[in-house]
Structure formats: structure tokens, C-alpha cells
Phi, psi and omega in degrees: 000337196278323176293330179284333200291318171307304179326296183320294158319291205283011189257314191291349167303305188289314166300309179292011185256307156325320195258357174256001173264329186065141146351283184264098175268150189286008211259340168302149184232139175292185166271163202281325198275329148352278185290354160279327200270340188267008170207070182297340185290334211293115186276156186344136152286154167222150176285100189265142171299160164279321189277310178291003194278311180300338174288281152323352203243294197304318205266349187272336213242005202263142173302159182282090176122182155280182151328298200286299188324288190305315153333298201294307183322320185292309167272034131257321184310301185312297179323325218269356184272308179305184166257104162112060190256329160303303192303323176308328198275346206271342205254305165310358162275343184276308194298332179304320180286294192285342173275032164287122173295330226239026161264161194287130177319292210328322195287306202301331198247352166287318178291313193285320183300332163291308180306296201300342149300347196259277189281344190283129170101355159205068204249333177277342176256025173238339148359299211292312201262147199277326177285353168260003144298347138357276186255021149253002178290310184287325181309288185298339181301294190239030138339145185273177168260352152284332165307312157324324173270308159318318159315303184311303183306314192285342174249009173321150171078345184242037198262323177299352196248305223255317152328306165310359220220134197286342193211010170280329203279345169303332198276329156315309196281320192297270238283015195258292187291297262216356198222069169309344211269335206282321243276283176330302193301319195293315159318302194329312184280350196255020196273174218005023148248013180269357167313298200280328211271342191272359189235078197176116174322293215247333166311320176330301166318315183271301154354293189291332201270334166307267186326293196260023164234320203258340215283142175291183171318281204277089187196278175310329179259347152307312182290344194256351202295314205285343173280071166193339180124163188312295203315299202279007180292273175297022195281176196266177167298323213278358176257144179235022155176180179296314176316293232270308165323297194285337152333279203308329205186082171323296199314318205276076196214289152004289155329302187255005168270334189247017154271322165315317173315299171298307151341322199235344185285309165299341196264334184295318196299346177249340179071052175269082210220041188253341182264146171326311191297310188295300166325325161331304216278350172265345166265014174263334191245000160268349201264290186294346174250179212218159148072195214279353170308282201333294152352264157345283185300334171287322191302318205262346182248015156321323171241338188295287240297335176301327193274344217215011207257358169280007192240165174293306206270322197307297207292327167287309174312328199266343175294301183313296183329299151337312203281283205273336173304092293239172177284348179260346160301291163353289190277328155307330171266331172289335177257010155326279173324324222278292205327327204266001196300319171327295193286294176316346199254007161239023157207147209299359164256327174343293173328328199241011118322309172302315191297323184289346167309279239281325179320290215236344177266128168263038180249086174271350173284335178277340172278312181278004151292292194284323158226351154301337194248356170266332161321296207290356181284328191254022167339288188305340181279303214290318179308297197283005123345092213287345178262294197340303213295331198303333172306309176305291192269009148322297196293347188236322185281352203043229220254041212264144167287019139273000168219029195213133176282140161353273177288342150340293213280351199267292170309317166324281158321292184302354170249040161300321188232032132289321196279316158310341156255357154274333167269133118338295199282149201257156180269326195285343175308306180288316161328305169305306191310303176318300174332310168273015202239281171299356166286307198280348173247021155264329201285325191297314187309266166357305195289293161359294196250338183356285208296318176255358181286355204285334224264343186263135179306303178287331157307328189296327203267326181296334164308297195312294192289313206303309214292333193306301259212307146359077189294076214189151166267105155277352191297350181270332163298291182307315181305329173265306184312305179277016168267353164254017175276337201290351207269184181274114176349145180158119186320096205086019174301167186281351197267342175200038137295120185329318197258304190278008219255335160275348168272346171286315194302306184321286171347288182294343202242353177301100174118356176256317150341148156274165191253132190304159160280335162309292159292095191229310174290353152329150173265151170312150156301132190309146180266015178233043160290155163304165177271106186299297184330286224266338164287323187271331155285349152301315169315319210260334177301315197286342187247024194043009199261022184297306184313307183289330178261018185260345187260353146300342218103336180287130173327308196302334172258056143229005165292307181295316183300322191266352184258078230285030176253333201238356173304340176246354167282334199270319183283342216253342198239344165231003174302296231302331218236005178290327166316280170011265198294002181259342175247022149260322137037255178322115179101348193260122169276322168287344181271325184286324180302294197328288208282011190267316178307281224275343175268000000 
């Protein structure tokens, strides 16, 4: 039995190893005629390429649009999900249109007249966002002034948001330029915020621009009232600075030095020093205070003050700092100044910082390094300067009111006798000295551009001082001017030319003229000049042209007649000739001075 049973197992192993491979093994690949009959639905194969396979992949994978296309769509999808997302969109379409430069009014006031039905009554909750500060930024441009004002009205009350605001604040400075009507309120609201407002990246901007462009006397000092105290905060309209408080009421001088203090210690500790308002208020705690405040505060404006010298007060604090400063301030703010002497000495308040340095230190060595010898280096930008040149001929002229401005020279003065307990140094000693530092590279300067600088006005005077004043051998200088008296008498000759015919008179009238009392403070003409007078009538004797050109008009011979080293040779050379010059006479003022001399 055991053996049938073994039989049995393996034969039912065996049918089930049959039936389980079956008839149709998967290990067999059918025959082709198989695979047509056995899917008859199925459709023809075709043979596809590798590059259309690659091709098709490419066109399955490419986005619907560009990048920018998918974008601009996704942030109109946003606007229009948001509030007031229609209006944003219809109003950058308007707006597209109305920022045309080169559109025609008519159109231009038909587009504004839409937008402002469009955005009006909700022009203060769209402000905010940078493409609709945008488009009310055009909207005040080229707004009507009732459009201004409506704009103006609807954002009445939001001027602190909006200052504060990285695209709000632009819509300020617009309604500041283009809104005159706006200007008040808008100072009005931001006047006891300006402490904190002036130190806010982008409020700053309006705040400076409010204080030094648009704001009146009492204007300015409502923004400026809250750095000085409480006290002086609530002061009445009628005061318009710290002078007029302390007039009124001495005792409160205390007070307001040690509220400036409080006032001026962050914006020094931070180096907020770039704006107008702040330049007042350091030059109020530098005018009034004494002693170790005083101290301090120059000490803390050792690099600041190069930052504050573009503004009238920045440059007077910083004149002051020069003044009241010890030799070692002194010289930390001059060399603070040198990168910069190009710029400060062509603007118009700068300039007259560099003088005052030139003014009051008495390290003239240090000065003519540092900032005399880089002036004269940039000679060719700064002379034909109408603030540059004034920096040059400081050095040769001092303190004369053809080149030191009013208040410069107000402030000068007015430290005369600070500068006398604070300097050493004797002034005409400083004087000599600068002189001698700016003469040999003005004089180089001269001999170079002479011949054509005589005929340009602002260049014509730095000719004038070099050849005067210049403690220095000049004669090579003096030799190109006087090589154009020799030419022939002729309409732009140098003897009568508006501009250069005074750099010759000058020349010649030199150490004889009297001295105006406005100038007193000038430096002398150098006592080792050529003899100007007796070259140019010699020039003039050798080329015949004395004659024609005293029957032109030229000043300048009627300069030789009046100057007594060349007055009676100059009569002995044209009496022969006064019939002449008396029927040139009429209509001439100067020929008639001539023949008046000569009678």
C-alpha cells in the first residue's frame, strides 16, 4: 500500500506541475499571427523618432504663457481676491495713460477727471501700497487745484502714517511741491513729532524737506520748538528762535542748554546729523553753551560736522567748532575736511568753513598741506567757481568782501576776540604765512592760463590777486599779460575788454588806490611787485598804441595818468595829441576823464 500511495503523490505532483504550467506557457512569445487575432481592437503600431518623441515632452512640459505673463496673472488673481482689487486694476489702467509725458490736455484732464471718480472717497486706504502711491503721486501732478485739494482733504489727518511710510511718504513731498494750500497743515501736523520723526529713515525726508524748503521764520521753529523743552514748546507765535526767549527771560538759559543736551545726545550717538532741523539745534548747543558742555559737544562733531557743512547753520556750527576748539579738535576737523575740499569749497555754504580753518588755526603747516595744497591742485575746477575760487584767494587776499561772503565775514568778525584767547599765533603772521603757501602754485597757475584767463570774469580776478599779492616772483606771470597790450588797439584788445582792461587797471593802480573801509580787513598788495604802471607804458610807448588807445576809451590809460610813478610821462606823451582826443571826447566818458587829466 505504501508504495501505491508514494506512486499516487508523485503522479498527482506531477498532473499538478502540468496543469500549472498549462497548455500556454508565459515563457513562449506568441507567434505574430497569434498577436493579430488575439486583439483585434487594438490599434497599428507606428514607428516615433527620438527628436519628435523629444519634442512632444518638451511641448507636454511648457507652462501656459512666460514666467512674467504667469506672474503678472497670478497678481491680478491677488488684487482682484483682495479689497478694492477691481479699483486697483481699473486705476493702474487709467494711470498708464495719464503718466504720458507727451499727452495732449484735453485727454489728460478727461483721464484725470476719471481716476479722480474712480479713486475719490477712498484715496486714504490705497496710499499705502506701492503701485497706488503711484498713481495718486500723478494724480497731484497734473491734477487741477481743486483735484489737489480733495486729495489734500482726504488724507487730512494721516500725514504721521504716511510720513512713516516707505511710498506714503512720497505722496507728502508731492502734496508739499504741487499743493501750496497743503503746506501749513502739513508742517502744522508734523511740528511735536519731530524728535522722534527725524530719526525714522523715510519720515526724515519730509521733516528736512518741510524745515529747509517749504516752512516760514515761525514755521521753523514750531518744528524746532520741542528740542529746546517744554517750556519753549508752547511759546507764543510771535517767537521765531531761542534769541527772542532769552531776551524775554535770561534766567531760562540753563534750561534750554540742558534740554539741547538731551536733545542732541541720540542724534550725536547715532550720527543723525544730515538734516536741517538738526543743524539749528547743534548750533544753539554749541552758540550757548560754555565750558565742559561746549567741550563735548565739538568733541562729538570731530567727524560729524563734514556731514552738517552743506546747510547756513550746519557750516556756522562747524565755523564755531574751528573757533571755540582747542589745537587738537582743530586739527581732527581739518583733517575730516581734506577728502572732501573739491566739494565743500564749491558750495555755497561749505566754502566758508574751509575759510574759517584758514581763518583761526595756527598749524599753517598743517593747513597748507592738507587743504591749501589740494585747493590749488584742483586750481583749474575751483578758480572759474564762483564759491570755489573764494577758498584760494582767501590765502592771498584775507578778508576782503570781493571774496568772503557777508555772513562768512559776520561770523569772522564776530569771533575776533574768542580767536584772540584761543590762537597764538598773531593774524597778519597767519596771513603771511598762508600767502606764502598759495603764491607759487597760483602763480604757476597764472603764467599757464594768464593769456586767456584775463578775458573770463571769475578766472580774470584770481590773475588780478596772484599778480598783486603774491609773495613770490611773478615776472613770468606778469610777461603773459603784458605781451597782449603790445597788439594793436582793436575791438577786444586786453586794454578794452569789459573784464580784462581791470585786471591791467588793477595791476597798475596797485599799492595807490585808497583803501575802501569795507575792505580794511584785505591783505596788502606784496611790496616786491613788478613795476606794473612803467611796463605797461613802456609796452605801450614801444608799439605806438598809447594814443589809439587812450582816444578808445581805455581805463587803463587813464589808470597811468592818475598814478604817480607814470603820471607825468604818460602827460608828456599824449599832451601833443589833445585836439585828438577832445573830438573823441563826446559821448565817451573816459576820454573826457583823459583830456581833463591832461588839461
Amino acid at each position: 500500500m505504501g508504495p501505491v500511495r508514494a506512486k499516487s503523490s508523485d503522479s498527482k505532483g506531477k498532473k499538478s506541475s502540468s496543469k500549472g504550467s498549462g497548455k500556454k506557457s508565459f515563457d513562449k512569445k506568441p507567434s505574430s499571427k497569434a498577436a493579430k487575432t488575439s486583439k483585434p481592437y487594438a490599434k497599428p503600431t507606428t514607428k516615433v523618432t527620438t527628436a519628435e518623441a523629444k519634442k512632444a515632452e518638451a511641448k507636454k512640459a511648457e507652462p501656459v504663457g512666460s514666467r512674467a505673463q504667469q506672474q503678472k496673472k497670478q497678481r491680478s488673481d491677488r488684487q482682484q481676491q483682495s479689497s478694492g482689487g477691481d479699483l486697483k486694476i481699473e486705476a493702474r489702467k487709467l494711470w498708464e495713460q495719464l503718466r504720458r509725458g507727451d499727452l495732449d490736455a484735453d485727454v489728460r484732464r478727461t483721464h484725470m477727471a476719471a481716476m479722480m471718480e474712480l479713486i475719490g472717497g477712498r484715496i486714504k486706504e490705497i496710499t499705502l501700497k506701492h503701485d497706488m502711491s503711484r498713481v495718486v503721486q500723478t494724480c497731484i501732478k497734473h491734477g487741477s487745484a481743486e483735484q489737489r485739494a480733495v486729495i489734500s482733504g482726504e488724507l487730512a489727518g494721516a500725514e504721521i502714517e504716511l510720513a512713516k511710510s516707505m511710498y506714503g511718504r512720497h505722496i507728502l513731498l508731492r502734496l508739499l511741491k504741487h499743493c501750496p494750500a497743503a503746506r501749513a497743515r502739513i508742517i502744522a501736523a508734523l511740528s511735536g513729532h519731530v524728535r522722534r520723526l527725524v530719526r525714522h529713515k523715510d519720515a526724515a525726508a519730509v521733516v528736512d524737506e518741510c524745515y529747509s524748503v517749504y516752512a516760514n521764520a515761525a514755521q521753523r521753529w514750531a518744528l524746532a520748538a520741542e528740542f529746546y523743552g517744554g517750556e519753549c514748546a508752547v511759546m507764543g507765535a510771535h517767537v521765531t528762535s531761542v534769541d527772542a526767549i532769552l531776551a524775554e527771560s535770561p534766567q531760562r538759559r540753563a534750561g534750554v542748554v540742558a534740554a539741547l543736551k538731551a536733545s542732541a545726545a541720540p542724534l550725536l550717538e547715532k550720527g543723525t546729523v544730515q538734516h536741517g532741523v538738526v543743524h539749528r539745534v547743534l548750533l544753539d548747543l554749541v552758540r550757548l553753551s560754555d565750558g565742559a558742555d561746549r567741550r563735548a559737544a565739538i568733541e562729538a562733531l570731530h567727524t560729524l560736522a563734514v556731514e552738517m557743512v552743506h546747510t547756513r547753520d550746519g557750516a556756522h556750527c562747524a565755523m564755531l567748532c574751528l573757533l571755540h576748539g582747542s589745537p587738537k579738535d582743530r586739527k581732527a576737523l581739518v583733517r575730516s575736511f581734506r577728502p572732501f575740499v573739491r566739494k565743500m569749497a564749491c558750495d555755497e555754504h561749505a566754502h566758508a568753513v574751509l575759510i574759517g580753518a584758514l581763518d583761526c588755526v595756527d598749524d599753517t603747516v598743517l593747513v597748507a598741506k592738507t587743504l591749501l595744497a589740494d585747493a590749488a591742485a584742483l586750481a583749474d575746477d575751483l578758480l572759474p567757481d564762483t564759491h570755489g575760487r573764494r577758498v584760494l584767494l582767501y590765502a592771498l587776499a584775507g578778508r576782503s568782501p570781493h571774496y568772503v561772503g557777508q555772513d562768512a565775514l559776520a561770523v569772522l568778525r564776530a569771533g575776533d576776540s574768542v580767536r584772540a584767547a584761543t590762537s597764538k599765533k598773531d593774524p597778519a603772521t597767519r596771513r603771511r604765512e598762508l600767502a606764502a603757501a598759495a603764491g607759487p602754485p597760483l602763480v604757476a597757475w597764472a603764467e599757464r592760463h594768464a593769456a586767456a584767463a584775463v578775458f573770463e570774469p571769475l578766472p580774470s580776478q584770481a590773475v588780478a590777486e596772484t599778480l598783486v599779492r603774491a609773495p613770490c616772483d611773478k615776472r613770468r606771470a606778469w610777461d603773459a599779460v603784458l605781451a597782449l597790450v603790445s597788439h594793436d588797439i582793436a575791438p577786444g584788445h586786453v586794454l578794452l575788454h569789459p573784464v580784462a582792461n581791470r585786471v591791467v587797471a588793477t595791476c597798475i593802480l596797485a599799492g595807490h588806490a585808497p583803501v575802501r573801509a569795507a575792505a580794511a580787513d584785505a591783505a596788502p598788495p606784496f611790496e616786491g611787485n613788478p613795476p606794473f604802471a612803467a611796463d605797461v607804458l613802456a609796452a605801450l610807448a614801444e608799439s605806438g598804441q598809447l594814443l589809439p588807445a587812450a582816444a578808445a576809451g581805455a581805463f587803463p590809460v587813464r589808470a597811468l595818468l592818475e598814478v604817480p610813478a607814470t603820471a607825468d610821462r604818460a602827460r608828456e606823451l599824449l599832451a601833443p595829441h589833445v585836439a585828438v582826443l577832445e573830438a573823441k571826447a563826446a559821448g565817451n566818458a573816459t576820454v573826457a576823464a583823459i583830456v581833463a587829466l591832461l588839461k
